[in-house]
N, C-alpha and C positions, 0 to 999 in steps of 0.2 A: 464706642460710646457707652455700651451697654457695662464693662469692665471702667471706665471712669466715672459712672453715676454707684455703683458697689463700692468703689470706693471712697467717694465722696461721703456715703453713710456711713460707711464705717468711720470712718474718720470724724463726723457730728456722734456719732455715739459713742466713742472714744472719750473726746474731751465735754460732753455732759455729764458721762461716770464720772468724769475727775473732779466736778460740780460736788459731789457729796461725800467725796474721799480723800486722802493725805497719805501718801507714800515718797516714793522714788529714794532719796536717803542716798541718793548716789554724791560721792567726793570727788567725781570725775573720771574715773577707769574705763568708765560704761559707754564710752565716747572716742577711746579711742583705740588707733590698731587692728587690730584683728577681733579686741572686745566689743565693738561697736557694730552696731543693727547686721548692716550689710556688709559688714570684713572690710575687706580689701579686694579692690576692681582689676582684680587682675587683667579682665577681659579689655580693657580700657588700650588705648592705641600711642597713649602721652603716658610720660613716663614722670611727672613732673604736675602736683596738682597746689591750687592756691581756693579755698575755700575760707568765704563770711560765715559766719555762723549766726543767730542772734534769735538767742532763747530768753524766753519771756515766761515769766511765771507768776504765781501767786501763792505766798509762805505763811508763816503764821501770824496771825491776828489780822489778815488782809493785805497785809506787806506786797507792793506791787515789786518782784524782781525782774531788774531788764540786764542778761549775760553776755555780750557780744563775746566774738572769738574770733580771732583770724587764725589759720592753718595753715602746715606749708608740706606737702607729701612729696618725699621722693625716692621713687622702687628703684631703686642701684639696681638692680639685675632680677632676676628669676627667683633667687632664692632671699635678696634682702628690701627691706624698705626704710626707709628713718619719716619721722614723724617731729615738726614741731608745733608746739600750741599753748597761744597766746592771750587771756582773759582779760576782762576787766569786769565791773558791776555796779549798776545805781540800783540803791533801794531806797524805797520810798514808802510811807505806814503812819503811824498815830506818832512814832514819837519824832518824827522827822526825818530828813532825806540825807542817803549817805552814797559818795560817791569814791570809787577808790581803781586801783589796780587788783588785777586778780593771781592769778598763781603761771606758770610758764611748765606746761607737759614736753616732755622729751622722751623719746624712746623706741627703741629697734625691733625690729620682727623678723625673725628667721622662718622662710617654708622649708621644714623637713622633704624626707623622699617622700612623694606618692607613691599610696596603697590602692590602686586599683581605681577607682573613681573618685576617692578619699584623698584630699590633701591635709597636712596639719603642720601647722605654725606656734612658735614661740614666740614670745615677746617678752621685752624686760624694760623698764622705763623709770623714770623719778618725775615727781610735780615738787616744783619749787615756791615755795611761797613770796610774792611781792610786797605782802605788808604780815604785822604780827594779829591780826585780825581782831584791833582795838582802834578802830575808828570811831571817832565823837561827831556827836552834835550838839553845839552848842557848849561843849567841854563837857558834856554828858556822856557819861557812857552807852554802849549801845549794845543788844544780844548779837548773837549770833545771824541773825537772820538779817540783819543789816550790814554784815561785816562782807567784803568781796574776795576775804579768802580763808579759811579755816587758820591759815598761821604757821602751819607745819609742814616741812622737807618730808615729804611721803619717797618711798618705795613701789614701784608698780609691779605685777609679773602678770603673765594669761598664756594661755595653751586654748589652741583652738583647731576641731575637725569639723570640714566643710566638702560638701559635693554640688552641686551647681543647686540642689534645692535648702537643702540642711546646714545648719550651722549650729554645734557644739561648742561653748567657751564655759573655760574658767579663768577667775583671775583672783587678787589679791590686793590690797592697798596697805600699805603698813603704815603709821606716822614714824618718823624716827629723832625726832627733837623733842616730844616731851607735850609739855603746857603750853600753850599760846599764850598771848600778850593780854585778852581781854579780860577789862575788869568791873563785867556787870553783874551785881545783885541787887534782885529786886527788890529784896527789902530793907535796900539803902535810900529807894527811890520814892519820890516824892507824890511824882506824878502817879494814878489809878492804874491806867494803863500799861505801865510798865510793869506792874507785877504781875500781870499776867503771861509776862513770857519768862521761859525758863532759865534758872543760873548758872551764867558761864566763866566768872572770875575764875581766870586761869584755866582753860578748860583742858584735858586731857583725851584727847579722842581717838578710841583703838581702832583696832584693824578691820578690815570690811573683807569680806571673801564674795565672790561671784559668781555665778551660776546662768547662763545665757542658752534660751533654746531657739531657735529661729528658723521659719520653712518660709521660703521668697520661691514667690514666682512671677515669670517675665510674662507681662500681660502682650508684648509685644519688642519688635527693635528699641522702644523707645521707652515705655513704661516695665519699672519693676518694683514690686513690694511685697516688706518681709512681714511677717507676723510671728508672735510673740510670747517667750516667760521669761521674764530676767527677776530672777533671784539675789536677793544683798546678803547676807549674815553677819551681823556686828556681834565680833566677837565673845566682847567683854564689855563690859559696863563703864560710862564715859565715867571722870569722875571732873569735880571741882573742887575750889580754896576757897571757905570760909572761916578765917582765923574766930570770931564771933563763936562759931560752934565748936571749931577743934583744928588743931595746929598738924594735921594730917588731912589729906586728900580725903573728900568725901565721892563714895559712889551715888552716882546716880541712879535708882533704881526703875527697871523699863527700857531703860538706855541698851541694855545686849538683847539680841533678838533678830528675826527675820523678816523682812519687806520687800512681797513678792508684788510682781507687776507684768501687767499685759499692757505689751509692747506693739506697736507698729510702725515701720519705716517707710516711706514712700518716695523715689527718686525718678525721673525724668529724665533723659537725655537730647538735648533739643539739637546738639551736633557733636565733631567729635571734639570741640573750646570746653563747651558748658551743658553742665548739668545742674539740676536744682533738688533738693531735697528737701522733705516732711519729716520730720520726728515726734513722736509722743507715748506717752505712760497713763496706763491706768490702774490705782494700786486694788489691790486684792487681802492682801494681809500685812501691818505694818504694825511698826514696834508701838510700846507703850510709849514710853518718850525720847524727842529727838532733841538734846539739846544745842546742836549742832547746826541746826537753823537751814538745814536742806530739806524740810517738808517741803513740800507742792501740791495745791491742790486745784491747781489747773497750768499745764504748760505746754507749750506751742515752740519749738523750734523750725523754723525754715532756714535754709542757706542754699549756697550760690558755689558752685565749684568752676574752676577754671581750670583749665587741663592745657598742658605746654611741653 
């Protein structure tokens, strides 16, 4: 009891820092495989897992984001696992409500040999985009932060060492298609509200690198949770198209930089079907601007695993 009230505070002072702050900046990497909180459950007795996900946030200018995910785990053997995963997204805010398909993760993980108590895994993956991430309302355009998928055929990779307490990741997201399909600027817009989110006609979004630090410990058979630094780095500076200003990509200035976050996972195991899990982020240093429309400044994931 004394280990479930510690962390029930932790957990209230987690998501009231998020109350006065805007981070995370994640495109998805940070979620799964071996880059994700707690790895891979090797200890686990099913080889075969089906997990809800359903992340809920809050983006810029109050934007309510609600993520669902369905997941589908399965460790072929000792040394390999495959991952698939499946998005969608409503958002909801000042200029109206947008509802769409999200992007579809795929990707493999190799355990290397163990070193002594040390294991370490590769992984290599793609996120494929469901829509060009130009959804309207109203036949309005819409930012970023209402779009339910960035637009772009990404690249995944991560490298990951782990001993039953620590967990070391790095990873990578590349885009490799270019400019998405969205064509908001705000000062085409009519509406006040609108200009205050940032422009993304035609956005160009680079690459993110990953940096994961995590010490989990098993409060018991049933209760375990990790704690946290996950590191982002954008590369390079996003850019946009505004023919009005110049018939070349403009960079977005703020847009490259680092968004660092304390992290904690907390998962449950009520038998060997189902387990349930806690996620969330609290940022610590984040970039100037995100025009990419993944700020958070309050988010709550829980989900449901089923093990077969």
């Amino acid at each position: 009891m004394k280990y479930l009230q510690n962390i029930i505070i932790l957990i209230n002072v987690l998501f009231c820092n998020m109350c006065f702050a805007q981070g995370c900046s994640d495109a998805g990497f940070c979620s799964i495989g071996i880059l994700k909180p707690l790895g891979i459950d090797s200890g686990s007795q099913k080889n075969q897992t089906i997990s809800l996900v359903l992340t809920n946030g809050v983006g810029d200018e109050g934007v309510s984001v609600f993520t669902p995910a369905i997941q589908y785990e399965n460790r072929i053997n000792e040394q390999w696992e495959v991952q698939a995963r499946l998005t969608g997204n409503y958002a909801s805010g000042n200029l109206g409500n947008a509802t769409g398909a999200g992007d579809l993760f795929l990707s493999t993980s190799y355990k290397l040999k163990a070193e002594g108590n040390w294991s370490k895994s590769v992984l290599i993956g793609t996120k494929i985009s469901l829509n060009s991430g130009n959804i309207l309302n109203n036949k309005l355009p819409l930012p970023m932060v209402y779009q339910s998928s960035l637009g772009t055929i990404d690249l995944i990779g991560g490298f990951s060492i782990t001993n039953y307490k620590w967990l070391f990741s790095v990873g990578f997201q590349k885009p490799l298609t270019g400019e998405n399909d969205n064509t908001f600027l705000p000062e085409n817009e009519t509406n006040e509200d609108a200009k205050k989110y940032p422009a993304s006609f035609q956005l160009n979004r680079k690459a993110d690198a990953l940096l994961r630090i995590g010490y989990s410990i098993n409060l018991n058979q049933n209760w375990k949770i990790n704690a946290g630094l996950l590191a982002i780095y954008h590369t390079e500076n996003d850019t946009y198209i505004n023919k009005a200003i110049s018939d070349n990509p403009i960079s977005i200035k703020g847009s490259q930089g680092l968004t660092l976050n304390a992290t904690v996972a907390l998962k449950y195991k009520l038998n060997d079907k189902f387990t349930f899990g806690l996620t969330g982020g609290s940022p610590l240093i984040v970039r100037d601007t995100r025009p990419d429309g993944l700020t958070r400044s309050i988010v709550l994931a829980p989900e449901v695993n089923f093990n077969f």
